[in-house]
C-alpha positions as CSV (number, residue, x, y, z in Angstrom):
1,X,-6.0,13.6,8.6
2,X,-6.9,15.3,11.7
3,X,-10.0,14.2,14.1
4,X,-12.6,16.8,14.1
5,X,-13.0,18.3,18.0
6,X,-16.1,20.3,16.8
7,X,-18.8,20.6,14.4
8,X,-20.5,23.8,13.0
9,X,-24.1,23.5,12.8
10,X,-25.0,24.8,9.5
11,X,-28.2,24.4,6.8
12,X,-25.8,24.4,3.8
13,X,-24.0,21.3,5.6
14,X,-27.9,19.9,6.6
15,X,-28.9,19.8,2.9
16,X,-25.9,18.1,1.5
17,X,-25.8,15.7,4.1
18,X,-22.5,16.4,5.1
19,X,-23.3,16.9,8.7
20,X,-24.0,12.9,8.8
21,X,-20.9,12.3,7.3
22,X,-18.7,14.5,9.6
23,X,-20.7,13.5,12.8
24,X,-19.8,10.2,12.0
25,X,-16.3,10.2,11.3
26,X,-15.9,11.6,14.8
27,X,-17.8,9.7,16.3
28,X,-15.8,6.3,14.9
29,X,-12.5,7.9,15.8
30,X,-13.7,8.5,19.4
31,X,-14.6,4.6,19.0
32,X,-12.0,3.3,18.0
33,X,-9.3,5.3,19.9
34,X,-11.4,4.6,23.4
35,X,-12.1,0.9,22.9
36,X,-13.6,-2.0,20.4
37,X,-15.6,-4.5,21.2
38,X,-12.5,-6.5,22.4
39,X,-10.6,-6.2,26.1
40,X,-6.9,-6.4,24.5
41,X,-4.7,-9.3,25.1
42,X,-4.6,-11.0,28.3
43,X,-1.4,-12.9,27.8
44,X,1.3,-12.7,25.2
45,X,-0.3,-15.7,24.2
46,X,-3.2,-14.5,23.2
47,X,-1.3,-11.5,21.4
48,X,0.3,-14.5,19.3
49,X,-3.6,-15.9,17.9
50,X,-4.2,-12.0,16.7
51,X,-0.6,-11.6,14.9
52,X,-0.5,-13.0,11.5
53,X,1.8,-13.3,8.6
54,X,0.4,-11.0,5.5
55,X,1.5,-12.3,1.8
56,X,0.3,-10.2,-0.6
57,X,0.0,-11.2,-4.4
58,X,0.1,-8.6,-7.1
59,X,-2.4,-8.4,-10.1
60,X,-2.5,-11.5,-12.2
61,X,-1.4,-9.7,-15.4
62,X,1.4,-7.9,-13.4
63,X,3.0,-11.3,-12.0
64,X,2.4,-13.1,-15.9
65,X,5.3,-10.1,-16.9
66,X,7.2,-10.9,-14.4
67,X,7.5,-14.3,-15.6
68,X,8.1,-13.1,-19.0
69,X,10.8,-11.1,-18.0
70,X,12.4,-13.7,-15.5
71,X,12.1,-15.9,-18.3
72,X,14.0,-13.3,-21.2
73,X,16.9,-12.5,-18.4
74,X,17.1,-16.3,-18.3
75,X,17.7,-17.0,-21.8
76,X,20.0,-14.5,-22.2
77,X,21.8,-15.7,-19.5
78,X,22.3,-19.1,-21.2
79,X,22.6,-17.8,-24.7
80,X,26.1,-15.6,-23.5
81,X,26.9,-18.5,-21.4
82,X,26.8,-20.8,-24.4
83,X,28.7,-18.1,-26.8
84,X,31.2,-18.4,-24.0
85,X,32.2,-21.9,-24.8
86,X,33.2,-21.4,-28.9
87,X,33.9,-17.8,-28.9
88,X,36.8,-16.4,-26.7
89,X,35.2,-12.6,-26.7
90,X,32.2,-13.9,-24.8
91,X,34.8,-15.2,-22.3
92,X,35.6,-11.7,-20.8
93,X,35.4,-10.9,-17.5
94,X,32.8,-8.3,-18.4
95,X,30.8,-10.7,-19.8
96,X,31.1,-12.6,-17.3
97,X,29.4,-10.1,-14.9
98,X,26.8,-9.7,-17.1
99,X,25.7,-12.9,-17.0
100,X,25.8,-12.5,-13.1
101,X,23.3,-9.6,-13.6
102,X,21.0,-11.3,-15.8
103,X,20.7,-14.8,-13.4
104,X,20.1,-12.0,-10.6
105,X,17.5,-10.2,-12.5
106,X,16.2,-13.5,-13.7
107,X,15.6,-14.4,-10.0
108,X,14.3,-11.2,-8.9
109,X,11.7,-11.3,-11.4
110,X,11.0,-14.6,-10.6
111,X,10.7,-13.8,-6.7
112,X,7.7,-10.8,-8.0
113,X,6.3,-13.5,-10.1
114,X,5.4,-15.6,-7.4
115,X,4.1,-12.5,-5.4
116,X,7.6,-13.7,-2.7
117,X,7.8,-11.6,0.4
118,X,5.8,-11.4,3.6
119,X,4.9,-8.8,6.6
120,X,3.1,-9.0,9.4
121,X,-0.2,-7.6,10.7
122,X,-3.2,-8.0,13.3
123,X,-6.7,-8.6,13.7
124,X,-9.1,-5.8,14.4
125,X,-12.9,-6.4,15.1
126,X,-14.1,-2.9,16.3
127,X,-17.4,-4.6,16.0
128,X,-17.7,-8.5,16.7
129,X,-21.7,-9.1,15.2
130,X,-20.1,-8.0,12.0
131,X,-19.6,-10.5,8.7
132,X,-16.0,-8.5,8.6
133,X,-13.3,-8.2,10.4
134,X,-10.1,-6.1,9.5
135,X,-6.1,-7.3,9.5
136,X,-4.5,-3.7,9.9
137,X,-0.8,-3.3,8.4
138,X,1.8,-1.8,6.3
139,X,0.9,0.5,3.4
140,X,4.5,-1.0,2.0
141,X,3.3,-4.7,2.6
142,X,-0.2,-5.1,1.0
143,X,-0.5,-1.6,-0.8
144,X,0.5,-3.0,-4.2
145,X,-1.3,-6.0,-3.7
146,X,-4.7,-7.2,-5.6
147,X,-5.2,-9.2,-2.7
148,X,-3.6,-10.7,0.0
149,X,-3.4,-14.0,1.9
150,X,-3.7,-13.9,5.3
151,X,-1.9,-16.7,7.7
152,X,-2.8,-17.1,11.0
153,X,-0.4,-19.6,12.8
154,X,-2.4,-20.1,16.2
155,X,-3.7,-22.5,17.3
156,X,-3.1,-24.1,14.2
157,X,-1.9,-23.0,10.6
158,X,-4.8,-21.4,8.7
159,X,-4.9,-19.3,5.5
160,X,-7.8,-16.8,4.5
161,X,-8.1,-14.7,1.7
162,X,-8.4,-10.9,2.3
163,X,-9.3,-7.5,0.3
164,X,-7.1,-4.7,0.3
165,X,-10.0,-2.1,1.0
166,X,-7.9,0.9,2.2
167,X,-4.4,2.7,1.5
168,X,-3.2,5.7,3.4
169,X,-1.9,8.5,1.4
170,X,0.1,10.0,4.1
171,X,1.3,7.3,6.4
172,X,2.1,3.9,5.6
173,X,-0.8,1.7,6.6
174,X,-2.9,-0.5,4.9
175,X,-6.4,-2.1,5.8
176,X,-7.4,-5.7,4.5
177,X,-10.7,-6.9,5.2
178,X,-11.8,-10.9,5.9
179,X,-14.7,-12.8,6.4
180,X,-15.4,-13.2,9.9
181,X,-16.5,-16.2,9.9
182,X,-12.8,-17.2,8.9
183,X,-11.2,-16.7,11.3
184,X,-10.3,-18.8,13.8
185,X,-11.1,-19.9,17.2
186,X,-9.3,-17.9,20.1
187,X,-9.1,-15.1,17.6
188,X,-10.8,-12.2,19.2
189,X,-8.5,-8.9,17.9
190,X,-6.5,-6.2,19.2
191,X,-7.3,-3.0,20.5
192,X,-5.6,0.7,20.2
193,X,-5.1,2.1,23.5
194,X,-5.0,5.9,23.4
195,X,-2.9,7.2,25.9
196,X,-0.4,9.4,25.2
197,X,3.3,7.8,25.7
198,X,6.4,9.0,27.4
199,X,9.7,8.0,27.1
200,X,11.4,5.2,28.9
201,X,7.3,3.7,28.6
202,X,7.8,-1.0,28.3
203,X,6.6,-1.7,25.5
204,X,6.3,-5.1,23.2
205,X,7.0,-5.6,19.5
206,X,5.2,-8.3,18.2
207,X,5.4,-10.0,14.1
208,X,6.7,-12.3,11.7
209,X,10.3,-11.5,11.2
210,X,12.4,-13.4,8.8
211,X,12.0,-13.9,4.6
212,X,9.3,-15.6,2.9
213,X,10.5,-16.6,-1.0
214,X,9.5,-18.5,-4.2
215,X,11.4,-21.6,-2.4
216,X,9.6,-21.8,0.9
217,X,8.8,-19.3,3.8
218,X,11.4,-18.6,7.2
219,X,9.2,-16.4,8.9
220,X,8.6,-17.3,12.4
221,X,7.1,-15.4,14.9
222,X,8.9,-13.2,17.9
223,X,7.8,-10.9,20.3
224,X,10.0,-8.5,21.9
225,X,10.4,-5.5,24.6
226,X,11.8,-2.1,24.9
227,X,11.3,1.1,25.9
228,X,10.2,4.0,23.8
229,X,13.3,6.2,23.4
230,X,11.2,9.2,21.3
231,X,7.7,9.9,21.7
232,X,8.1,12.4,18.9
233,X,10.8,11.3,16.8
234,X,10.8,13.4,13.7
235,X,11.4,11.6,10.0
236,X,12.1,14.7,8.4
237,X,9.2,13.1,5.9
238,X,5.7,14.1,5.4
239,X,4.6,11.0,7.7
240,X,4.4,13.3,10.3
241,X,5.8,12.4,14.2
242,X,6.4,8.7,15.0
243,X,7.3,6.9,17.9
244,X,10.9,5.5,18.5
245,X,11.8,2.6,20.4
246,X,13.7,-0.2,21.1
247,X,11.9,-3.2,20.8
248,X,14.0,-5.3,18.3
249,X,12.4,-5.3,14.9
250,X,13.6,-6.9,11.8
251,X,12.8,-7.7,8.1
252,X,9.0,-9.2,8.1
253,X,7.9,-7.6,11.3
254,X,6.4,-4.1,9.1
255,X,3.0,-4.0,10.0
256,X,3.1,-6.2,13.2
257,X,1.6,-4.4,16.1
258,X,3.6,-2.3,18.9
259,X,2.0,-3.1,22.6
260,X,1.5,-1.7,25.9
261,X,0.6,-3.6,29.1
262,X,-2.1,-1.6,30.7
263,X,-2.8,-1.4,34.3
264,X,-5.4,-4.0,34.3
265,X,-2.5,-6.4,32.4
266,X,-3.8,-6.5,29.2
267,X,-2.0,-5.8,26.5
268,X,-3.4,-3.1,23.9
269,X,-1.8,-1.8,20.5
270,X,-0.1,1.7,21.3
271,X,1.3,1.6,16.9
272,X,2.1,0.0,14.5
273,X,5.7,-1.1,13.8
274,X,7.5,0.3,10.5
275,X,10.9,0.3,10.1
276,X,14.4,0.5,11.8
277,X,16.5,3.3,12.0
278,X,19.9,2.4,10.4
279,X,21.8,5.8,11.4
280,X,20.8,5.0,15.0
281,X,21.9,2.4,17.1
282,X,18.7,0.0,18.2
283,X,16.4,2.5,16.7
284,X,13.0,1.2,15.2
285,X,9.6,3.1,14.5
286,X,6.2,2.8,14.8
287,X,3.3,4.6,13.5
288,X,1.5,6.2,17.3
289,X,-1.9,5.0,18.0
290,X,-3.8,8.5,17.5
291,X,-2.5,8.5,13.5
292,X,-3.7,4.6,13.3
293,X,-7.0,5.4,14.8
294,X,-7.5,8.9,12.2
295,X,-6.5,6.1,9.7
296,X,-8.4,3.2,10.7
297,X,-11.9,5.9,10.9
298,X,-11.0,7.2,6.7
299,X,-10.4,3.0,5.9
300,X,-14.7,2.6,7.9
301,X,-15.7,5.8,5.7
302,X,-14.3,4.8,2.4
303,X,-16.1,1.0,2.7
304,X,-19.0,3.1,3.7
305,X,-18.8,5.2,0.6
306,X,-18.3,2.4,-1.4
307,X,-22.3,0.9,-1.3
308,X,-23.3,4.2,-1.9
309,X,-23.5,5.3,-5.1
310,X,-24.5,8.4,-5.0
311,X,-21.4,9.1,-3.0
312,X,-19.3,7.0,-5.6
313,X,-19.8,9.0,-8.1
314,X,-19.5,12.2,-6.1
315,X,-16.1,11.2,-5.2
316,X,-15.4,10.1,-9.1
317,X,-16.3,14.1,-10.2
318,X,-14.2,15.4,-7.8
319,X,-11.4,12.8,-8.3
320,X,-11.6,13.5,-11.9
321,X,-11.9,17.3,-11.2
322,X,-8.6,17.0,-9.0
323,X,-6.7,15.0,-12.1
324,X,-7.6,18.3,-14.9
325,X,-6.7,20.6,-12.3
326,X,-2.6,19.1,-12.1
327,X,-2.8,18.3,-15.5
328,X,-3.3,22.2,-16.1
329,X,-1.1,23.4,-13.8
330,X,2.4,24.5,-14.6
331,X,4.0,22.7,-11.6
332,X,1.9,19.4,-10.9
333,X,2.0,17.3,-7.8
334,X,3.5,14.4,-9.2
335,X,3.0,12.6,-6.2
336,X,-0.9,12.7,-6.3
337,X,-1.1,11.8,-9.7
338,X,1.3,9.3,-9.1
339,X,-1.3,7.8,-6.3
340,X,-4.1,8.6,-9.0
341,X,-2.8,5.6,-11.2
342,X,-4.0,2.2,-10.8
343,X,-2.3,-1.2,-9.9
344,X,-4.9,-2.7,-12.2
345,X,-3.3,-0.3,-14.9
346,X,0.5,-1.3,-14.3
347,X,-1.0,-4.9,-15.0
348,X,-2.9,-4.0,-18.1
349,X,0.5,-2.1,-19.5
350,X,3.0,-4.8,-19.7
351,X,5.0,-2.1,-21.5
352,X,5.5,0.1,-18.2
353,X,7.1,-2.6,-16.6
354,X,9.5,-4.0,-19.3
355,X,10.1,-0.3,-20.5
356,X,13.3,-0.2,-17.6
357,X,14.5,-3.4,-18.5
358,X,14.8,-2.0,-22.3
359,X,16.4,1.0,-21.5
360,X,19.5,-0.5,-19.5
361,X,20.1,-2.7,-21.7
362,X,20.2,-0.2,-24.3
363,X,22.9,1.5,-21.9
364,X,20.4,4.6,-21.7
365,X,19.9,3.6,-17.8
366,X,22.8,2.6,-15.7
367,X,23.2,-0.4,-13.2
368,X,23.1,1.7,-10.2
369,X,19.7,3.5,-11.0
370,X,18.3,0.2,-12.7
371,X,19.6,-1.4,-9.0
372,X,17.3,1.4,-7.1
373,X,14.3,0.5,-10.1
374,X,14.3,-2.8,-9.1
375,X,13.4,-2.4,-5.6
376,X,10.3,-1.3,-6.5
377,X,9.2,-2.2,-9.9
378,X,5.6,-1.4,-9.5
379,X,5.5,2.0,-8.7
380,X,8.3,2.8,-10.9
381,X,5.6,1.5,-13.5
382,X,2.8,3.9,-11.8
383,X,5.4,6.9,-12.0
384,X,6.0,6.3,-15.8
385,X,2.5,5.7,-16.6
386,X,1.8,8.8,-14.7
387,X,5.0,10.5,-17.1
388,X,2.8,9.4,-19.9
389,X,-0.3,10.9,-19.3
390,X,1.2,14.2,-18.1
391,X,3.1,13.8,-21.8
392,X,0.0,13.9,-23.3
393,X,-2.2,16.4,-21.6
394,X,-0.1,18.8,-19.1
395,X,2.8,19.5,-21.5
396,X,0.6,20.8,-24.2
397,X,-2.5,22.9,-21.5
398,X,-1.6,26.4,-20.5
399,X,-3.1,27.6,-17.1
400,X,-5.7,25.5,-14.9
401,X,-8.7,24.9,-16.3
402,X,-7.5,24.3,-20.2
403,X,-8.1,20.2,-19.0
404,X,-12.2,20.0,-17.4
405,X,-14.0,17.0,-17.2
406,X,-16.4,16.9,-19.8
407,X,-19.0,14.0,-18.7
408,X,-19.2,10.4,-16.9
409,X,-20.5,8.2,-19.4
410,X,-21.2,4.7,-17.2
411,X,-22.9,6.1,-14.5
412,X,-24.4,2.6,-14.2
413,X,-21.0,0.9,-13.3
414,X,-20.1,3.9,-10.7
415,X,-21.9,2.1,-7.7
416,X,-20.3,-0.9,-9.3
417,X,-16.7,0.1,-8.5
418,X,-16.5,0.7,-12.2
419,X,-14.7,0.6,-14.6
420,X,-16.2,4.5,-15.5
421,X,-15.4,5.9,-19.1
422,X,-15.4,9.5,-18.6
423,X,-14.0,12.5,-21.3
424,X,-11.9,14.8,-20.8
425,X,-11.7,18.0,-22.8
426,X,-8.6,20.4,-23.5
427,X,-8.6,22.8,-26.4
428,X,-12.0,21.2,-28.0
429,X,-10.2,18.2,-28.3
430,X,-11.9,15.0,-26.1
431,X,-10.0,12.0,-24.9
432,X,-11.4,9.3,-23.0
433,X,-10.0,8.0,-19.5
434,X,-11.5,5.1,-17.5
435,X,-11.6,4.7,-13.7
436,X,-11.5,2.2,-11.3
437,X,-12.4,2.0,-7.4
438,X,-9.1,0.5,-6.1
439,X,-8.2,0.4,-2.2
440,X,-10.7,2.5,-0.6
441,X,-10.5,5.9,-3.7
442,X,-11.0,6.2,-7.6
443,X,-8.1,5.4,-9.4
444,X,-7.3,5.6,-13.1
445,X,-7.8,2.0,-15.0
446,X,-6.8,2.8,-18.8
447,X,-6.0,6.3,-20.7
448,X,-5.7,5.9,-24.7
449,X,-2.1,7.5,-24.6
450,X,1.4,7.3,-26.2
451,X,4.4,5.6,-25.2
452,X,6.0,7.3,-23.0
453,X,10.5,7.5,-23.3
454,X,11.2,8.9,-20.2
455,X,12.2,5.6,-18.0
């Protein structure tokens, strides 16, 4: 997203009340980039009340398969184990090692199960009279999450449940709104601070580093300086320019904030932290300030469009619109269909999550590819869903426009969030697809399709 510098008066933009909308998108990026409500940190003490651990939990259904299949990797486990003991061709070495992999996978399943894993984040009130505040993070910490627990560990150890309202498509932020009543005393947020950096700039990495599991949680906090080595260090992804530096970062600090002492000594968020660089030496990134604050203006619009319906349901026609259009194209994007599926979905379809597990141990997947699956279960579930429904409508339409949206049939749930049954139409044949709004945008809930074999 790019911040809009001008606007073009024009009677078309009047009547469709699009004028409203761009005016103030700009005007809540200038906002946010030039200052909130807060004055920054005074102190690095008061940069510690505003940093808090983020543990985010998957959908209920999702984390009930998990179990199911921690439990089946268990069992075999124990089964070739016992087989071991009275039959010497369970006793092989090769055996052996498969048993290995199945207490492994056991654990790892267990781990998802229990929703294990932690990042950090930080408090944002761009507005202090407002019921909500905002804990701004990774989009690779909370984006999979049907909500997340937030724990703030100043002045004393607190817990508040928070909304995943908003997922960046193109950089890898998250935005998680809390009451604002719950948050605790000394509290007050963080703010961006907009100028442009240069390298050899101090700067501060601050977060939760360390692992949080099903046994008990080693995160503690730490809060670090550098220098920023790149200003514009390129990826080489579609994330765009990031900032290198050389505040020490580890696992747990994605998401934590990346600060700048100011002249008047406060200390005000210049990005947010993301990774390390493992082909450099001391080499970690961070998301600038300008892309946060572009980010942080779409995660205000999308809450905004979500209590008005009219606008919901705009967004569901041209969402749905969007979804016929790469469904009828030769040569979909696979990645914005792949962000078209819903968590919720992945949790209703069991199958898309055991459908891996099935096909190594038929040998049709090997250990090293299964490995990679594992990281990231989830979304390996989203991209065979996703396999699925471009199975049953884009290898059978021709050119664009064979798939149209036929109709929205719950137009009383839109303003609801849904979900929305709508139809779909392709060669006089109609197949029904329902919607849900997930994380700031309309996703896909259910589709009536067939089992897909392409894990």
């Amino acid at each position: 997203m790019t911040c809009i510098y001008r606007v073009i008066m024009d009677e078309a933009l009047l009547r469709h009340g699009r004028l409203h909308r761009i005016l103030y998108a700009a005007l809540t990026f200038a906002v946010i980039l030039s200052g909130s409500s807060t004055a920054g940190a005074e102190s690095p003490a008061e940069i510690k009340r505003n940093v808090v651990v983020v543990l985010p939990r998957f959908h209920d259904a999702t984390r009930e398969t998990f179990a199911d299949l921690s439990d089946f990797a268990r069992r075999q486990a124990e089964q070739l184990r016992s087989r071991a003991q009275s039959d010497p061709r369970y006793a092989k070495s090769e055996t052996q090692d498969f048993v290995r992999q199945l207490d492994a996978l056991a654990l790892t399943y267990a781990s998802y199960a229990q929703s294990s894993g932690h990042g950090s984040g930080w408090l944002w009130r761009p507005r202090r009279d407002d019921e909500s505040a905002y804990i701004v993070t990774n989009r690779d910490v909370a984006g999979q999450a049907r909500d997340v627990v937030i724990e703030f560990r100043r002045p004393t150890v607190k817990e508040v449940t928070g909304e995943v309202i908003y997922v960046s498509s193109t950089v890898d932020l998250a935005v998680i709104t809390i009451a604002a009543a719950e948050i605790p005393k000394g509290a007050t947020g963080l703010e961006l601070f907009g100028r442009s950096l240069s390298e050899g700039d101090p700067i501060f990495a601050s977060g939760y580093p360390g692992t949080t599991t099903a046994k008990g949680r080693r995160a503690s906090y730490s809060l670090t300086n550098g220098i920023v080595s790149n200003a514009d260090f390129d990826t080489g992804l579609s994330d765009g320019l990031t900032l290198e530096h050389s505040a020490t970062i580890d696992r747990g600090n994605s998401g934590g904030p990346l600060l700048m002492r100011t002249r008047s000594r406060s200390f005000r968020v210049v990005g947010i932290n993301t990774a390390y660089n493992s082909s450099r030496r001391n080499s970690n990134l961070a998301i600038p300030a300008a892309l946060v604050a572009d980010e942080l203006a779409a995660a205000l619009e999308a809450q905004k469009v979500a209590t008005d319906p009219p606008r919901m349901e705009s967004e569901l026609r041209a969402t749905a619109e969007k979804l016929a259009v790469e469904l009828g194209s030769a040569r979909p994007d696979l990645k914005l269909l792949r962000g078209l599926i819903a968590y919720a979905y992945v949790g209703d379809s069991p199958d898309s999550l055991v459908a891996p597990v099935e096909s190594w141990l038929d040998g049709k997947m090997d250990d090293a590819t299964f490995a990679i699956n594992l990281l990231r279960p989830v979304e390996i579930a989203r991209y065979g869903l996703l396999l699925d429904l471009h199975e049953a409508w884009g290898s059978h339409a021709g050119s664009v426009g064979e798939v149209r949206l036929a109709r929205v049939i719950d137009r009383d749930e839109v303003g609801e969030g849904g979900p929305v049954r709508t139809i779909f139409e392709m060669h006089g044949k109609k197949r029904e697809i329902s919607w849900v709004w997930e994380q700031g945008s309309w996703r896909i809930a259910h589709a009536a399709l067939p089992r897909s074999s392409s894990y």
